[in-house]
DSSP file (Angstrom, degrees, kcal/mol; ACC not computed):
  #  RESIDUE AA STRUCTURE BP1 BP2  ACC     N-H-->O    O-->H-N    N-H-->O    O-->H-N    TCO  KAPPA ALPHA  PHI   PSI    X-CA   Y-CA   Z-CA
    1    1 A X              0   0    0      0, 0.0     2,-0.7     0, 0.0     0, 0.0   0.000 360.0 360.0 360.0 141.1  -23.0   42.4   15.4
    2    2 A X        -     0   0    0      1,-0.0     2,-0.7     0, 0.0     0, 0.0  -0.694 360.0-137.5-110.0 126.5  -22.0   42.5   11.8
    3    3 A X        -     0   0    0     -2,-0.7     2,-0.1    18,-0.0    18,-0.0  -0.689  15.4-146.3-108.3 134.9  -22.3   45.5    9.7
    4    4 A X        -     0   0    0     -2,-0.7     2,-0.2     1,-0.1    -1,-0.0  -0.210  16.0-148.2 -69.9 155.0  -23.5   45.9    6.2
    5    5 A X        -     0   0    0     -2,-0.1     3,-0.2    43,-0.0    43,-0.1  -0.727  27.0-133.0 -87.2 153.2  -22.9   47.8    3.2
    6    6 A X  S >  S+     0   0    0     -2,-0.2     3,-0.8     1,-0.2    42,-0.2   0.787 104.6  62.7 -90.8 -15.6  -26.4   48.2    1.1
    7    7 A X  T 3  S+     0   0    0      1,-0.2    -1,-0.2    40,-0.1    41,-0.0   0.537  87.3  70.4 -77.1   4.6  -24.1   47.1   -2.1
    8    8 A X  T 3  S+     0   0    0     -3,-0.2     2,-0.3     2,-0.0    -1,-0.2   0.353  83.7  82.9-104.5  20.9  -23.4   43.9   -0.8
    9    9 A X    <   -     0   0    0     -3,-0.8    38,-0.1     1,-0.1     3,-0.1  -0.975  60.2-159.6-106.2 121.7  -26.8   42.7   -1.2
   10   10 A X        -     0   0    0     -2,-0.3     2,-0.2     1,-0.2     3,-0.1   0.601  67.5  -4.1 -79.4 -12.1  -28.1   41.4   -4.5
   11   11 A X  S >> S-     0   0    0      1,-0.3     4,-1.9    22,-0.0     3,-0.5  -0.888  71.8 -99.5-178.9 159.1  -31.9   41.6   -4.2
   12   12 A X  H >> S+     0   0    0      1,-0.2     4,-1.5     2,-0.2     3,-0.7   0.902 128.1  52.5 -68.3 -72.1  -34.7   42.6   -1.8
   13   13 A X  H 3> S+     0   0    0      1,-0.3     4,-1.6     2,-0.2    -1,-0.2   0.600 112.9  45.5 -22.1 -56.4  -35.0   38.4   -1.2
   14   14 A X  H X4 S+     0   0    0     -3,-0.5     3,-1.4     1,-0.2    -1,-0.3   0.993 110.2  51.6 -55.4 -68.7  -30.9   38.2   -0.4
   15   15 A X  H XX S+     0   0    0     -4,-1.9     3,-1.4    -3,-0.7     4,-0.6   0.762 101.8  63.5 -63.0 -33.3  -31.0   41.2    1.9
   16   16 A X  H >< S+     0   0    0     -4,-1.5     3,-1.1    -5,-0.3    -1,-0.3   0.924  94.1  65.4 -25.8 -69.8  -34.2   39.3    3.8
   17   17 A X  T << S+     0   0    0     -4,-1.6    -1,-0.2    -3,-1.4    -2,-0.2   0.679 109.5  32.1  -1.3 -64.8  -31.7   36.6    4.7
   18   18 A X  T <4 S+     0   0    0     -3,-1.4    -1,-0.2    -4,-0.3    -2,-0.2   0.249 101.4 134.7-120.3 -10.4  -29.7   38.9    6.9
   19   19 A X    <<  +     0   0    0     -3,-1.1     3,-0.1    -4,-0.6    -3,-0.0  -0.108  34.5  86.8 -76.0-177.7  -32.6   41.5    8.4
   20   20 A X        -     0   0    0      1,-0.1     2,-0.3     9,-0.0    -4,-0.0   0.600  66.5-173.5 -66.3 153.5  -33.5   42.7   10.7
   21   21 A X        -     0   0    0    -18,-0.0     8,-1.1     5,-0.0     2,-0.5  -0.706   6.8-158.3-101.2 158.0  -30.8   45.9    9.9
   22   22 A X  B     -A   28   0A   0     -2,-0.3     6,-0.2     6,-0.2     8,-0.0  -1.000  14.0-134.5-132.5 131.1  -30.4   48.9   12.8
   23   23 A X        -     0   0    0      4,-2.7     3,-0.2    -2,-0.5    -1,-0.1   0.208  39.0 -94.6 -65.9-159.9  -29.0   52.2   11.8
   24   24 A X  S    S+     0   0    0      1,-0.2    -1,-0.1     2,-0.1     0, 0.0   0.802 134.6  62.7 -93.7 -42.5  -26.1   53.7   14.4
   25   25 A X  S    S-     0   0    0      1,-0.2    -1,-0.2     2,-0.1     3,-0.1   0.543 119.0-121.6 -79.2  17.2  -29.4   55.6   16.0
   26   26 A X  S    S+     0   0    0      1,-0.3     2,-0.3    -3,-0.2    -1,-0.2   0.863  71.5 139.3  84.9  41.8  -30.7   51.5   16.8
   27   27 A X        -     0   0    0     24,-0.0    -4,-2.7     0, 0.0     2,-0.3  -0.927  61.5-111.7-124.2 153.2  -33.5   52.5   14.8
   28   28 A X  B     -A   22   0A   0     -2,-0.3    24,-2.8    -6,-0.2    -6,-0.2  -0.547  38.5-174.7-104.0 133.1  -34.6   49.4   12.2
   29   29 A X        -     0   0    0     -8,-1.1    23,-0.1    -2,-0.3    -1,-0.1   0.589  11.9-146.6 -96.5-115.2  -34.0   50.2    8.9
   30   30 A X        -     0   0    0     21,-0.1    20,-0.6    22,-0.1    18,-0.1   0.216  25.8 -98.5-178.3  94.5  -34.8   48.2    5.7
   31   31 A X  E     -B   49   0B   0     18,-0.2     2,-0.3   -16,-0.1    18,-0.2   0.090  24.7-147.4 -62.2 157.0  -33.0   47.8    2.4
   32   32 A X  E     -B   48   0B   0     16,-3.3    16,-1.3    14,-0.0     2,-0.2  -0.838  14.4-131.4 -88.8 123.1  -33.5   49.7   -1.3
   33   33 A X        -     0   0    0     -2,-0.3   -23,-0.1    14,-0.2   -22,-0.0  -0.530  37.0 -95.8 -60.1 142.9  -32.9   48.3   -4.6
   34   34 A X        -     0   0    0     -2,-0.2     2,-0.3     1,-0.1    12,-0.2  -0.030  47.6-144.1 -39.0 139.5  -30.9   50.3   -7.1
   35   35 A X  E     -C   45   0C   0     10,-2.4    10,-1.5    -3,-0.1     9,-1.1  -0.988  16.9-155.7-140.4 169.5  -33.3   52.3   -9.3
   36   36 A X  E     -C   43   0C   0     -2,-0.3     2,-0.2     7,-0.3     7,-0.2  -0.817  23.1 -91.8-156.2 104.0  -33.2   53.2  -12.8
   37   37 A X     >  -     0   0    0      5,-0.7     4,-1.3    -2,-0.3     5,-0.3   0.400  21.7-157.2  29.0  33.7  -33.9   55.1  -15.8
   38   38 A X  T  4 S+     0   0    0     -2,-0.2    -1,-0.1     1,-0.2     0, 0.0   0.551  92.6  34.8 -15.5 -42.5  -36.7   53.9  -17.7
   39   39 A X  T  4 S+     0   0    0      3,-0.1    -1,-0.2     2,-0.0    -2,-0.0   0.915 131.0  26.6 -76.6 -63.8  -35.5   55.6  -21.1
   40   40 A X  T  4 S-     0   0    0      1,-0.2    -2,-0.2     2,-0.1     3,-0.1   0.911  92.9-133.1 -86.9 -28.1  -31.6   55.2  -20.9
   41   41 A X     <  +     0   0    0     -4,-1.3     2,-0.2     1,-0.3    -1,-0.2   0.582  59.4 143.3 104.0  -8.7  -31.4   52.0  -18.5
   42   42 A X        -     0   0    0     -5,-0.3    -5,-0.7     1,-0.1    -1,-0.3  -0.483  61.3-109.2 -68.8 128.0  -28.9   53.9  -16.7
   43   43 A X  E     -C   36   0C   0     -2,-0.2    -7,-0.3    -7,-0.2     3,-0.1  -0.415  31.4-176.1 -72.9 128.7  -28.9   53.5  -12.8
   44   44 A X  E    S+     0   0C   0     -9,-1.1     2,-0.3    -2,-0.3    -8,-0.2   0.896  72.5   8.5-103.1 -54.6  -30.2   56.8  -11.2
   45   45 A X  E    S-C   35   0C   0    -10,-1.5   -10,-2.4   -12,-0.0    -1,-0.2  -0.885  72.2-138.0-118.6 147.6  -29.6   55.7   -7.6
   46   46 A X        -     0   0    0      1,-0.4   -39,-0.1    -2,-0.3   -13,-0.0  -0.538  46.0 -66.1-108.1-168.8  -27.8   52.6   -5.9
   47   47 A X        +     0   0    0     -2,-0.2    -1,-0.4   -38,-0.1     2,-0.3   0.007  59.0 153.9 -56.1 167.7  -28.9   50.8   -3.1
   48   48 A X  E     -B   32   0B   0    -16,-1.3   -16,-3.3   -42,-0.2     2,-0.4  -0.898  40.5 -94.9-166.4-178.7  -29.2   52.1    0.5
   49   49 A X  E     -B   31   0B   0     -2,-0.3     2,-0.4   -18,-0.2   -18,-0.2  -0.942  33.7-149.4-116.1 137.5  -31.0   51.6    3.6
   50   50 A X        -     0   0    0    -20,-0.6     3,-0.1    -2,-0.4    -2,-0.0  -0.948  18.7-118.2-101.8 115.1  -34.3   53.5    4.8
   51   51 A X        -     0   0    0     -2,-0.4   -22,-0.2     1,-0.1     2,-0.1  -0.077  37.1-119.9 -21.8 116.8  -35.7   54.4    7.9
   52   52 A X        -     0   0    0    -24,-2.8    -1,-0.1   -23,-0.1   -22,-0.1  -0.646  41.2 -82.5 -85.2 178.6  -38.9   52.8    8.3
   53   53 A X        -     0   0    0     -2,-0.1     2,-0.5     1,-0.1    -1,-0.0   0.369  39.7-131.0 -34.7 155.0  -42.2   55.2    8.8
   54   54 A X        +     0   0    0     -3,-0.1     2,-0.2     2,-0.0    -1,-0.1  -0.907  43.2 159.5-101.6 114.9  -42.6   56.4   12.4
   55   55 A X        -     0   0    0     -2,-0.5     2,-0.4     2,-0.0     0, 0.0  -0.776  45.3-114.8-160.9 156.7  -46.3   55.6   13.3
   56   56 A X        -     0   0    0     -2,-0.2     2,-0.2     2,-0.0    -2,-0.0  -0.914  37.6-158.7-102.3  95.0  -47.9   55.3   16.6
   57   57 A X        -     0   0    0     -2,-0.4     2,-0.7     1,-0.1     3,-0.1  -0.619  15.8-155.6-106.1 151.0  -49.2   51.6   16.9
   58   58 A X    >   -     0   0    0     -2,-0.2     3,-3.2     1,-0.1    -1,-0.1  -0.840  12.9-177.2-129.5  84.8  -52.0   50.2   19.2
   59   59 A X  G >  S+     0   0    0     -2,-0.7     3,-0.5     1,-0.2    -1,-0.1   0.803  79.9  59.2 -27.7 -47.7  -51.0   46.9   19.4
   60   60 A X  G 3  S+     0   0    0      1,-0.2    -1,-0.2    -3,-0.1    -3,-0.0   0.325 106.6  56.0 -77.5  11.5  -54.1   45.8   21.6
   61   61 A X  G <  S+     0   0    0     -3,-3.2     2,-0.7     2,-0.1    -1,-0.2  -0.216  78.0 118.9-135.7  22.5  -56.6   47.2   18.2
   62   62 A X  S <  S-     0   0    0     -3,-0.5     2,-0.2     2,-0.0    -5,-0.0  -0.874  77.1-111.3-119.6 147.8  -55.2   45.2   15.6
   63   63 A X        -     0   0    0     -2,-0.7    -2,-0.1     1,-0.2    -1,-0.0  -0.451  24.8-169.7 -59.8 111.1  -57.2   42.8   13.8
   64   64 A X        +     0   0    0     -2,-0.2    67,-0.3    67,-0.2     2,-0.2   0.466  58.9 106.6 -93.2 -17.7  -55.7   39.3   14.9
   65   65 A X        -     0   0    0     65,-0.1     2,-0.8     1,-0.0    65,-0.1  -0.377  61.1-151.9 -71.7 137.6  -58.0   37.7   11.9
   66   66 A X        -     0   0    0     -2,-0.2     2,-0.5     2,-0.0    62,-0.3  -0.894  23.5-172.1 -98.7  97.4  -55.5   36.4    8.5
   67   67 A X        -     0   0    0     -2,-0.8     2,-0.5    60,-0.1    60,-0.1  -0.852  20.3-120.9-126.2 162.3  -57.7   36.7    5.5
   68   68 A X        -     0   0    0     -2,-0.5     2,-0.3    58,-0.2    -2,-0.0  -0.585  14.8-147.6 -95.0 130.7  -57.3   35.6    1.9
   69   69 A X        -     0   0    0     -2,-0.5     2,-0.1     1,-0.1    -1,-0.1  -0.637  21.3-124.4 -84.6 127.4  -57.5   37.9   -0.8
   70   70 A X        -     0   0    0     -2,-0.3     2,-0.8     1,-0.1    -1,-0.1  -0.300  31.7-105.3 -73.7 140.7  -59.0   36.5   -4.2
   71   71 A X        +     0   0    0      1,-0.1    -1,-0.1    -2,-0.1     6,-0.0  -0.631  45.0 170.4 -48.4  90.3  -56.9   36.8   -7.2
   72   72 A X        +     0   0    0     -2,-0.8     2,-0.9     1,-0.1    -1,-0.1   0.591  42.0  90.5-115.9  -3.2  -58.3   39.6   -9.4
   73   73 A X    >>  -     0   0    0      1,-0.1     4,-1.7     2,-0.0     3,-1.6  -0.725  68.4-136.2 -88.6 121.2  -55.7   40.5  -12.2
   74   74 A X  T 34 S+     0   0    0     -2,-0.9     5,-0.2     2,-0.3    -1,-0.1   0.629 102.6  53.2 -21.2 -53.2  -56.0   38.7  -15.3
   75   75 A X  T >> S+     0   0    0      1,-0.3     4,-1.8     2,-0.2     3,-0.5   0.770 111.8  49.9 -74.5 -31.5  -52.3   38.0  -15.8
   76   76 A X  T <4 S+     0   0    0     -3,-1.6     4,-0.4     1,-0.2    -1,-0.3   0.893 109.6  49.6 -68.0 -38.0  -52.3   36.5  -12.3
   77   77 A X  T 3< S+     0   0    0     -4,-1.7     4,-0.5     2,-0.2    -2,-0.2   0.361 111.4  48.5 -86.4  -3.2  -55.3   34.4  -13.0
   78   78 A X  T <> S+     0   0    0     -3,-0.5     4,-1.4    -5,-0.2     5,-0.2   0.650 111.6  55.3-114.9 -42.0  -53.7   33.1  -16.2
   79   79 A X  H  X S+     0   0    0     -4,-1.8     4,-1.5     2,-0.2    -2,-0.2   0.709 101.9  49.4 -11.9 -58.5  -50.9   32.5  -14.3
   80   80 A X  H  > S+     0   0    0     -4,-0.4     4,-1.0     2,-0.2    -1,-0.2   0.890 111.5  52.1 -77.0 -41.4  -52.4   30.5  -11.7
   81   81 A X  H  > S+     0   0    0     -4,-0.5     4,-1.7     1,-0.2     3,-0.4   0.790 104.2  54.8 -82.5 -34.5  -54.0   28.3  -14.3
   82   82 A X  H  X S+     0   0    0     -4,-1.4     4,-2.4     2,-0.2     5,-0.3   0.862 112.4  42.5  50.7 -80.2  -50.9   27.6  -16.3
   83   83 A X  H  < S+     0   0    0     -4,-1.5     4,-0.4    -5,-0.2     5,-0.2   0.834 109.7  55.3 -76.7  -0.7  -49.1   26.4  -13.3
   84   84 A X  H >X S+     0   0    0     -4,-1.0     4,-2.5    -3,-0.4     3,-1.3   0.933 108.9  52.5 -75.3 -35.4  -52.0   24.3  -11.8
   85   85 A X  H >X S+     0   0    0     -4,-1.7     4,-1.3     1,-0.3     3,-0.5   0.956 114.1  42.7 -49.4 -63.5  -52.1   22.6  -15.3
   86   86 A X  H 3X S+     0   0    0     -4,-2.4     4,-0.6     1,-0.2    -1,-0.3   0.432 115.4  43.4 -50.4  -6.5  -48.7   21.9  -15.0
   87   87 A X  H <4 S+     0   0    0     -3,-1.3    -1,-0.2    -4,-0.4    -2,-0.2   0.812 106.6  61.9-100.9 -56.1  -48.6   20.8  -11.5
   88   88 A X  H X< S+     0   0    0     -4,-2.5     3,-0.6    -3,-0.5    -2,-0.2   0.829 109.8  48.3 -11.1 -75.7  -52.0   18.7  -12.3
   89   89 A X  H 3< S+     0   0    0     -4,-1.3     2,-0.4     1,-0.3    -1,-0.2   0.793 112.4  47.2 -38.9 -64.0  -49.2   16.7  -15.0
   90   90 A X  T 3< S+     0   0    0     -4,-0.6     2,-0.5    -5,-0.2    -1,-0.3  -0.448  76.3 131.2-107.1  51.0  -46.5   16.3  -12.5
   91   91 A X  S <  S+     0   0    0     -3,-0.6     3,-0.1    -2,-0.4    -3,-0.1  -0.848  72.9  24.5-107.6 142.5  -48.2   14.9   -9.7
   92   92 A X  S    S+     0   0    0     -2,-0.5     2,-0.3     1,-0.3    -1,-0.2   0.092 106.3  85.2  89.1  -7.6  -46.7   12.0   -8.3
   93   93 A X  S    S-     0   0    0      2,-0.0    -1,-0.3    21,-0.0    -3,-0.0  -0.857  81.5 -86.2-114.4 161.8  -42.9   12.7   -9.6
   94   94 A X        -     0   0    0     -2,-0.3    18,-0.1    -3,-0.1     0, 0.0   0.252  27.7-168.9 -48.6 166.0  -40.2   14.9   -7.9
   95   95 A X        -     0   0    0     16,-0.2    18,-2.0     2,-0.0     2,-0.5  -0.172  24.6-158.8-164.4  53.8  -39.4   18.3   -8.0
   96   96 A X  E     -D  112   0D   0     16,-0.2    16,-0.2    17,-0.1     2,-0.1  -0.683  17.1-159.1 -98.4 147.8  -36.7   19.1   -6.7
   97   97 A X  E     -D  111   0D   0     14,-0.9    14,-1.7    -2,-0.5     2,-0.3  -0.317   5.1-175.1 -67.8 131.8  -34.6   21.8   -5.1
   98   98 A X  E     +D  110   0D   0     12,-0.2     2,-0.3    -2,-0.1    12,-0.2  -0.908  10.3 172.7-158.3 116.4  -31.0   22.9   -4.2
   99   99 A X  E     +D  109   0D   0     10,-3.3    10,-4.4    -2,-0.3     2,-0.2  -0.967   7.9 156.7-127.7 160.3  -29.9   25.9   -2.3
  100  100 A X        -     0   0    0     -2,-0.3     2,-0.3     8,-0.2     8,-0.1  -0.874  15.7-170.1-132.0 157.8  -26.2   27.2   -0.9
  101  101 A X    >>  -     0   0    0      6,-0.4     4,-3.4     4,-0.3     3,-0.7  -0.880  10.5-159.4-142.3 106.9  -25.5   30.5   -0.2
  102  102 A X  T 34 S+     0   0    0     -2,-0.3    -1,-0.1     1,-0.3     5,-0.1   0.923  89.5  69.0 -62.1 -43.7  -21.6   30.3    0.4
  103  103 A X  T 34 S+     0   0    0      1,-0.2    -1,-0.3    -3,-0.1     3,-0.1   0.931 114.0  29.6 -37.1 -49.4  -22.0   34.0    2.4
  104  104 A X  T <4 S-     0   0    0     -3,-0.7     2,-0.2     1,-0.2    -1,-0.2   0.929 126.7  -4.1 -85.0 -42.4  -24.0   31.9    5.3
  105  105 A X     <  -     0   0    0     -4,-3.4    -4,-0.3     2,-0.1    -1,-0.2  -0.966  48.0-127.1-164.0 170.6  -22.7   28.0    5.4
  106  106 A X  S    S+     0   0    0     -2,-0.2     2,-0.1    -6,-0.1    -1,-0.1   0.544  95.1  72.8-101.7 -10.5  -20.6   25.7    3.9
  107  107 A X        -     0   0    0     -6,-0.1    -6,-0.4    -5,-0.1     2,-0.3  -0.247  64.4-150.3 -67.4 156.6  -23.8   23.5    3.6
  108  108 A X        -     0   0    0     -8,-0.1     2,-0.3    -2,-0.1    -8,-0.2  -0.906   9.9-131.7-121.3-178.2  -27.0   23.5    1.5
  109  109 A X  E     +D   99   0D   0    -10,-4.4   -10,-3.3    -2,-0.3     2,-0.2  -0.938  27.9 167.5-135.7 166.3  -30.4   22.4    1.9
  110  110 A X  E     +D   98   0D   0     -2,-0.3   -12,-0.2   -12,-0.2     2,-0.2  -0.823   8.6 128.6-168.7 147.2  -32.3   20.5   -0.4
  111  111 A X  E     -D   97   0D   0    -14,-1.7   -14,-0.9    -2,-0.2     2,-0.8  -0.941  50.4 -75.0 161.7-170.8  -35.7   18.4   -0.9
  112  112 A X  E >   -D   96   0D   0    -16,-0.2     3,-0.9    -2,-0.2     4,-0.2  -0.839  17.5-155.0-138.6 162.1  -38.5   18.0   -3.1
  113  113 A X  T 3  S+     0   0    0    -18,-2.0     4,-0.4    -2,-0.8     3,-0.3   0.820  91.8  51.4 -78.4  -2.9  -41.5   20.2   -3.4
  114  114 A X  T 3  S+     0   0    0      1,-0.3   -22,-0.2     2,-0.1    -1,-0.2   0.372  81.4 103.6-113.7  16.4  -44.0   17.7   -4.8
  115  115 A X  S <  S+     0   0    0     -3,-0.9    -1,-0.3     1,-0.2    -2,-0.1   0.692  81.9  31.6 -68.0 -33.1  -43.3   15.3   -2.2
  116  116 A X  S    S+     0   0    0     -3,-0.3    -1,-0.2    -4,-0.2    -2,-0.1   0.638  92.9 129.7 -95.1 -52.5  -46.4   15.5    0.3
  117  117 A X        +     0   0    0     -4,-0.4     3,-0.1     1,-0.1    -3,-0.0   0.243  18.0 148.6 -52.4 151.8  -48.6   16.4   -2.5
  118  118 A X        +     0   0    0      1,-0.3     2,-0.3   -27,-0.0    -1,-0.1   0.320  68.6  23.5-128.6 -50.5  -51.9   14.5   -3.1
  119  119 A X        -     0   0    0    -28,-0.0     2,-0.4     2,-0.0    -1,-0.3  -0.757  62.0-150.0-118.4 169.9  -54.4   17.1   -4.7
  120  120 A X        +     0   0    0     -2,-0.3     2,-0.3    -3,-0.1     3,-0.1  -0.852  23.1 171.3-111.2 165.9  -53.8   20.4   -6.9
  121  121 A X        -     0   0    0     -2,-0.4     3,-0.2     3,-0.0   -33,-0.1  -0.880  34.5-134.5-160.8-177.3  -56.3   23.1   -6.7
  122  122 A X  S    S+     0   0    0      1,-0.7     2,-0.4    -2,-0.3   -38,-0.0   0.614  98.5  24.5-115.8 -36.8  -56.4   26.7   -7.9
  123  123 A X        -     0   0    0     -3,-0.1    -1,-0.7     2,-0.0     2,-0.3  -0.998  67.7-179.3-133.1 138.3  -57.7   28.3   -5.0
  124  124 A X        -     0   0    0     -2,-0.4     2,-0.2    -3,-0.2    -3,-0.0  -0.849  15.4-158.3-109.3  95.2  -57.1   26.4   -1.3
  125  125 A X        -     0   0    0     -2,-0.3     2,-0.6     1,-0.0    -2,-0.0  -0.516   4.7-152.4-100.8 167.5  -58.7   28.6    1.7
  126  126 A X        -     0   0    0     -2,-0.2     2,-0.9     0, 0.0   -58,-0.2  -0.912  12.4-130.0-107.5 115.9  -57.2   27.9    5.1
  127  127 A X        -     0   0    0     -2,-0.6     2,-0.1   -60,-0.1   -60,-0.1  -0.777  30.4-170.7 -53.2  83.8  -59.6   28.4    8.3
  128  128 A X        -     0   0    0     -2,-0.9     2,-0.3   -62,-0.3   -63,-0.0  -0.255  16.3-137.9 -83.9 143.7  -57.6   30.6   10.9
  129  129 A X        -     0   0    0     -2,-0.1     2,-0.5   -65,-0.1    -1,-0.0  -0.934  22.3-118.6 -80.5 123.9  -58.7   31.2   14.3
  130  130 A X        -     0   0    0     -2,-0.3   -65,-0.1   -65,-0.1   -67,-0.0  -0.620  36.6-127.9 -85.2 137.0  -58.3   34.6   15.6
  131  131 A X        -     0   0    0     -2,-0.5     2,-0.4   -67,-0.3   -67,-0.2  -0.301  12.0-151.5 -57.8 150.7  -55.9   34.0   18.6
  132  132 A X        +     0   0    0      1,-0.1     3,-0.1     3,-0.0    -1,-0.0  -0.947  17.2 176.3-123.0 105.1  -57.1   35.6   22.3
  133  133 A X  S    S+     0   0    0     -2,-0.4    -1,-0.1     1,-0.2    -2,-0.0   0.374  79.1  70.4 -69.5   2.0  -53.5   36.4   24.2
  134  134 A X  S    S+     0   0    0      2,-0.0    -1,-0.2     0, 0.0    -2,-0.0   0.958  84.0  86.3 -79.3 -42.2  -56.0   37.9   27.1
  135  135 A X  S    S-     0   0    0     -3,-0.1    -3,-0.0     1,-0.1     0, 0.0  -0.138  72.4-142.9 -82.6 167.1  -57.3   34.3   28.0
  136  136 A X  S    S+     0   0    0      1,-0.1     2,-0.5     2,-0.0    -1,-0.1   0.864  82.0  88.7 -78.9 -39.9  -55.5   31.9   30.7
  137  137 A X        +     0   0    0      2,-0.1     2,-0.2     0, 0.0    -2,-0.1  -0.398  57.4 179.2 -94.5 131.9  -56.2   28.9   28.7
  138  138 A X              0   0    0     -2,-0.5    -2,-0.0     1,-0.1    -5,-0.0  -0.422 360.0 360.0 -98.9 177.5  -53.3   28.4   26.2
  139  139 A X              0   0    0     -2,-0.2    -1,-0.1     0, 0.0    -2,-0.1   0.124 360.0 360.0-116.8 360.0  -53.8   25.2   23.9
């Protein structure tokens, strides 16, 4: 198992990568961004890693349903319409993408996002089925 420092992460998204982390007491931890000064800009704390919460969960009571939450902040909603216009534009042409992360592989991956596309929309909702692990018949 390979052990971290919390400075050798550049953002919560990098540190994602590499998770889940276990403290020495095997207990799962999570990393913290560096935080900072709102008047001088100076950093008050660096990163580390945090314990998560301790809570008593009842697996067998939790809501198996996924549902989508409507957009309700303005800046989000101006947001949204912005990039549908733009999306809207550049429908039919390429988009494409290129990551490496030298830390992982010597490779990248690659592709394009607009490739599949047919329609744009603002809002899409997805039907979900809540799964039942009690019944014998699996699909």
């Amino acid at each position: 198992m390979k052990a971290f420092e919390a400075k050798e992460f550049l953002s919560r998204e990098d540190s994602r990568k590499y998770s889940p982390f276990l403290a020495d007491d095997n207990r799962l931890v999570y990393w913290v961004n560096s935080s900072y000064d709102s008047d001088t800009g100076k950093r008050k704390k660096g990163s580390f890693f945090r314990h998560y919460p301790k809570r008593d969960l009842d697996y067998k009571n939790i809501n198996r349903e996924i549902t989508i939450k409507k957009i309700s902040d303005n800046r989000h909603k101006k947001t949204q319409e912005i990039l549908v216009n733009i999306l809207k534009k550049i429908i039919g042409k390429s988009l494409l993408w290129y990551f490496k992360d030298n830390r992982i592989s010597d490779f990248s991956i690659c592709g394009d996002l607009l490739k599949y596309v047919e329609v744009v929309e603002d809002e899409f909702r997805l039907e979900i089925k809540p799964l039942n692990f009690d019944s014998k018949n699996h699909i």
